[in-house]
MIMAR-382955 format. One record per residue: x, y, z of N, C-alpha, C, O in turn. Coordinates in steps of 0.05 Angstrom, whole numbers, plus 5000, padded with zeros to 4 digits. Atoms other than C-alpha are relative to their C-alpha. Example, Ala and Ser with C-alpha at 12.3 -4.5 7.8 and 13.67 -1.06 7.14 Angstrom:
<nodes>
501849765000524649105156501850245000503950245013498449764999527349795143498550225014499550445018
</nodes>
This chain:
<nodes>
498149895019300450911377498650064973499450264960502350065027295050781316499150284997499550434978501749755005290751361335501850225008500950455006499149684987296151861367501050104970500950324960498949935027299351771299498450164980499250354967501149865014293051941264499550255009499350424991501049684987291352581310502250184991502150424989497749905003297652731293500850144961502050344953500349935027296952731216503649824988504949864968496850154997304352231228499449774975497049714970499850225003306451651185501049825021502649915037499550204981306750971228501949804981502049854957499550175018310550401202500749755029501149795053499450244991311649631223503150025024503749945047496150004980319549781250499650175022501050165042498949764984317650371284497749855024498549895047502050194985311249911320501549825017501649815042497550204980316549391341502450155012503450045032498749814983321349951361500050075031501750105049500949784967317250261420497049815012495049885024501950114981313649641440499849834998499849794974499350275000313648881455499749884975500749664979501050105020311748661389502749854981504050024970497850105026317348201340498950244976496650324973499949905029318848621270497549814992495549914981501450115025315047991243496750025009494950014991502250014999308848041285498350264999495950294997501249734998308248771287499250054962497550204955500150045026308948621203496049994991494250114980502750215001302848141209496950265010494750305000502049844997299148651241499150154984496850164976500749805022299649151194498349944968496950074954500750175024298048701138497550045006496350204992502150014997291848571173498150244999495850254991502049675001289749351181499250024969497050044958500649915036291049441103497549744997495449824985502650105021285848821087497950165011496050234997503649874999280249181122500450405006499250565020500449744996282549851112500350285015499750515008501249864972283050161177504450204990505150425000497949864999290850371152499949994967498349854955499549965023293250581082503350054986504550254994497550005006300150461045500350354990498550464977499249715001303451191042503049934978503150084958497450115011310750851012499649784993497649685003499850315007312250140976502950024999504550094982497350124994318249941007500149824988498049744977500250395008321249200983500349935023501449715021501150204988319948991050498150125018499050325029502249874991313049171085500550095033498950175050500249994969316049211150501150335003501250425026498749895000319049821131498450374987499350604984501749915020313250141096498850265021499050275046500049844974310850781124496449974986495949924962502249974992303050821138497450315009497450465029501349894975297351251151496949915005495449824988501850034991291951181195497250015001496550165019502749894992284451201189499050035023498649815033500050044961282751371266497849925005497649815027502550114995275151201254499749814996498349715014499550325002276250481226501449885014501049645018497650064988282250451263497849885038497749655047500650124987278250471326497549845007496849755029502650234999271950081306501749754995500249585005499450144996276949531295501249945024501349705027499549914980279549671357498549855028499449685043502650054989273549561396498649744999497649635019500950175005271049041363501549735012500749525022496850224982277748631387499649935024499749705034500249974966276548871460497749844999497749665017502850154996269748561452500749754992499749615010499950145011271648011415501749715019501349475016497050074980278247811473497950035026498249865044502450104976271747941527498949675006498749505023502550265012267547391494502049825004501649655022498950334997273046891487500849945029500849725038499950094966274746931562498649975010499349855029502550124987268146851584499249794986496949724992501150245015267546241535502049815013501749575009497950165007273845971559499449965040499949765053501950144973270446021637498949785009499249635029502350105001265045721616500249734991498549554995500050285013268045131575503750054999505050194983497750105000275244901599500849954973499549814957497850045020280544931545502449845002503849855023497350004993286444581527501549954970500749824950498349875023292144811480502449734992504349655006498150265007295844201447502050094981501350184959498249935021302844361415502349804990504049755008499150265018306343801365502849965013503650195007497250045005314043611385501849844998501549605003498550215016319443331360502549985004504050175008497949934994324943121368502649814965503849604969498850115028328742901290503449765005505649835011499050175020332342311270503050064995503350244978496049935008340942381264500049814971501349614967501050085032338442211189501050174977500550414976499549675015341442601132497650054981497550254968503249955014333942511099498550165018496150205014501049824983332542941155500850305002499350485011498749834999337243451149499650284995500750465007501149745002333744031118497950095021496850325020503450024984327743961170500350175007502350315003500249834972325644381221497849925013495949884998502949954994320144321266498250224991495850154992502049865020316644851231499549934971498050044956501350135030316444441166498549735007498749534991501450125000311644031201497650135023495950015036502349864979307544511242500449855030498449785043498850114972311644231307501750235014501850465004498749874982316044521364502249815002502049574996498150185003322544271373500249895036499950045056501150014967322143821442502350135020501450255039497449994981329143951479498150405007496950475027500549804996327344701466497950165013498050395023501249944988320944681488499549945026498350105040499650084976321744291547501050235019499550305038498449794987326544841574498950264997499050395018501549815004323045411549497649965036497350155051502049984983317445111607500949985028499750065048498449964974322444991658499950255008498750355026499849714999324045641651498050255008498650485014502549824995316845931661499649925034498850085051501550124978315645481721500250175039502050235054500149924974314045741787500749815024502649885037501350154980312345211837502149694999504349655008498750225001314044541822500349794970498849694954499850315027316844021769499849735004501149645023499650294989315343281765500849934980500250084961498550055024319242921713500349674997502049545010501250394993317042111704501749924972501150004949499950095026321041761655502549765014503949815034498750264995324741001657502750014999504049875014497549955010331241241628501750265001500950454988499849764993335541771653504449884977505449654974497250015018343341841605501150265013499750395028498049844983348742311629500050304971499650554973500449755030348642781558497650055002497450285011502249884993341042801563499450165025499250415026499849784975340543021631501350274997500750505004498249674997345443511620498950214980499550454977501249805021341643801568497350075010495350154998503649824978335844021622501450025023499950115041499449874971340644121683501050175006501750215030499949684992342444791674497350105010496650145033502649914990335545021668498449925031497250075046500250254976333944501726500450145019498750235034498649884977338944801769499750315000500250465019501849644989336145541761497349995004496350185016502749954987329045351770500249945038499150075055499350044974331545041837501350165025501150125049499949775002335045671841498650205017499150335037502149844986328445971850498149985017496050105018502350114990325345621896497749724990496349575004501150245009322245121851500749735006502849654997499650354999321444311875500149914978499250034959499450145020323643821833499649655002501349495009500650364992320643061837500449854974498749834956499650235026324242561784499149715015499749645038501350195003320841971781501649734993500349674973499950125029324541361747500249605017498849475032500350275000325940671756502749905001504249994984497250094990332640241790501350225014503650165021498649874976334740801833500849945017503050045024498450094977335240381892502749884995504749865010497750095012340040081850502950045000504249994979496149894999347940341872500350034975500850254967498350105018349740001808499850134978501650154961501350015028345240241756500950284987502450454994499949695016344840791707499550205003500950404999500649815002340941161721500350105030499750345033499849794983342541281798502350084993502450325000496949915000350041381780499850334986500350534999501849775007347141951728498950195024500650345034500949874980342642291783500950095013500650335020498049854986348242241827501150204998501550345018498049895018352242611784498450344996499350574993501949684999346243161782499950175030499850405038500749854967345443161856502650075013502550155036497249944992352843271866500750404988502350564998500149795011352043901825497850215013498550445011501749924990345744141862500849995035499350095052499050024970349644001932501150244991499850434999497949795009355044531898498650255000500050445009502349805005349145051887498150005033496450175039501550084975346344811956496849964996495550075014502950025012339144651926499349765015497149775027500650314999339043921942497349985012495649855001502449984982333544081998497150004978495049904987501849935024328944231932499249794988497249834973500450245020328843541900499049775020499549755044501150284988325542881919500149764981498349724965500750245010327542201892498649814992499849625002500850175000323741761874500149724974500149734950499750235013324141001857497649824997496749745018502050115001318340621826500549784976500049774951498950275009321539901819499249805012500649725031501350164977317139391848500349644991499449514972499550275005319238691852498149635014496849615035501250174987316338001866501649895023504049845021500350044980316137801937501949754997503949785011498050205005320237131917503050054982504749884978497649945018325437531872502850095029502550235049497650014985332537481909500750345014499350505001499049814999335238111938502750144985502650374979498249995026341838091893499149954972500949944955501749965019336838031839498650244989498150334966501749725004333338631852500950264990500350484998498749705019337539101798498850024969496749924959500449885027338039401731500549674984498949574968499650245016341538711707499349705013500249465013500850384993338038181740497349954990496549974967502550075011330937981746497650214988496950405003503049935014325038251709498350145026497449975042501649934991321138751752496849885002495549844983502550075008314638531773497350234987495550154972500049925017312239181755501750345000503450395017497849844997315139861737498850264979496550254970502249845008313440501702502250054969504750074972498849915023315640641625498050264988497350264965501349855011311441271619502450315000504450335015497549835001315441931601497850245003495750284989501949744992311942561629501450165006503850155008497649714986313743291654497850175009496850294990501449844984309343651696501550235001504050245001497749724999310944421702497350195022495350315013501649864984307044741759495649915002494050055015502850155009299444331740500250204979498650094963501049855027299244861682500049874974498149884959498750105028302944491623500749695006501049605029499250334993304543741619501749994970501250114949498950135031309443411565499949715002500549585022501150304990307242701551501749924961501250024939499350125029311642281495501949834999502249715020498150305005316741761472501849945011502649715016497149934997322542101492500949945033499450015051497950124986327641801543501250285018501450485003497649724996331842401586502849814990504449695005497250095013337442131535501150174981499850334968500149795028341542471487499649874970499949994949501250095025339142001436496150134997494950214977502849855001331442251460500550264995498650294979498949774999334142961457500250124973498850294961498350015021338342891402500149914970500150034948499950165032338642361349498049784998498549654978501850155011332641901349497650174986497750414980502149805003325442081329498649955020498849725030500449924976321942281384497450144993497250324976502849815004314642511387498050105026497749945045501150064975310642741438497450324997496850454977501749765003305343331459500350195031500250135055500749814975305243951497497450105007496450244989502649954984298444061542500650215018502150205038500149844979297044691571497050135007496250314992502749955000289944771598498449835022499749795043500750144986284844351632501249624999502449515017498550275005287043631613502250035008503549845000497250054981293443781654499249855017500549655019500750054974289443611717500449744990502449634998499750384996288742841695502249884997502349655005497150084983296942801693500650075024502249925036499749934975296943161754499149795019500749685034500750194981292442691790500549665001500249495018498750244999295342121758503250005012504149785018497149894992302342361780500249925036501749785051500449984971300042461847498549785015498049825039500750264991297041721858501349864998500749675012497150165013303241401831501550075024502449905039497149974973307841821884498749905028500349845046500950154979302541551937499649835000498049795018500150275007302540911917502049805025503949915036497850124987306240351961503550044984505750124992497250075011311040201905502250284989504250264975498649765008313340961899502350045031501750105054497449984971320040971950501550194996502550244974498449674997323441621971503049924993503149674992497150185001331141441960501550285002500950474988497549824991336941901988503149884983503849654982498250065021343241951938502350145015504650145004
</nodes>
């Protein structure tokens, strides 16, 4: 568009960039900004807002920067071959605080977690694994839309948690309550239970719940696998207080350091104390 504009003898501008091609108003902005520091474009108008500004082209700087890019977007993919990457992104989940109240995750260089969570559901192809101790009926529901369209598409779904065998407990009654919704959609075939509640060999059998004895051991780790690409590893509960109203921190991984949740994931579900359970 850069150079047809200049062959053309045309003004370009930022709106008309984001117009007629994937780019946001703000990033197609950003771009432009960047031509004017080195030149390669020149302000033609001074709008009051630059997005609006009309442009013209130098076509010879225009495409030595150009070039230099393409070379530049070579190099880092053959660096990124050569030396495994991985992309760490901050999230959060804020505090039902009114000292919180102005926040955002962008006034701390974060992502907000509920949103990003679903945002990756949403990408996922293949399969989800979802490990966490505490499953709530408001939390859940605030990932079982998305849930129930990745399942939708073919995507498995392996939750992880702890007292499932449990009739009584929380969190199968919850689950239930998911897998009654995923019968309705006819998905169910897509999901795999699992319970990783392991008790001592002398602990009673009417013991063996949410309100009796003390697991001997049991898993309090909160993870989210999304196809081996991305992992989310952090504080948060599937509650709508994790969700919602506590603080909540955690990180998104997308890169090589996925593989070591993956293969920890995948020694856990082969483990003795990992049990299939039908709901």
């Amino acid at each position: 568009m850069f150079l047809v504009s200049a062959g053309r003898s045309e003004r370009i501008s930022p709106a008309a960039v984001a117009r007629d091609t994937e780019l946001s108003r703000e990033a197609a902005t950003d771009l432009f900004r960047q031509l004017l520091q080195v030149e390669a474009i020149q302000r033609e108008t001074y709008e009051a807002e630059l997005v609006d500004t009309q442009c013209r082209v130098d076509p010879t700087r225009t495409r030595e920067i150009f070039e230099r890019t393409q070379q530049s977007i070579r190099t880092l993919a053959a660096h990124r071959q050569r030396v495994p990457t991985t992309e760490v992104t901050p999230l959060v989940t804020f505090p039902d605080d009114p000292a919180f109240s102005g926040s955002t995750p962008a006034s701390f260089d974060m992502e907000g977690l509920l949103s990003s969570l679903a945002s990756q559901v949403k990408r996922t192809g293949r399969e989800i694994v979802l490990l966490s101790p505490f499953f709530e009926g408001d939390g859940l529901g605030r990932l079982a839309d998305v849930l129930l369209d990745a399942l939708d598409r073919g995507v498995e779904l392996t939750i992880v948690t702890r007292y499932l065998a449990d009739s009584e407990s929380h969190n199968h009654n919850v689950i239930d309550a998911f897998m009654e919704r995923a019968s309705e959609r006819g998905v169910t075939s897509e999901i795999t239970l699992v319970d990783y509640t392991v008790w001592e060999e002398t602990t009673p059998i009417d013991e063996q719940r949410q309100d009796g004895e003390n697991p001997q051991f049991t898993l309090h780790a909160k993870v989210m696998l999304f196809d081996s690409r991305a992992a989310y590893v952090g504080s948060a509960n599937v509650t709508d207080y994790g969700f919602n109203r506590y603080l909540e921190l955690g990180v998104l991984l997308e890169g090589a350091r996925v593989t070591a949740f993956r293969d920890l994931c995948e020694f856990l579900l082969d483990s003795d104390g990992a049990v299939a359970v039908d709901l």
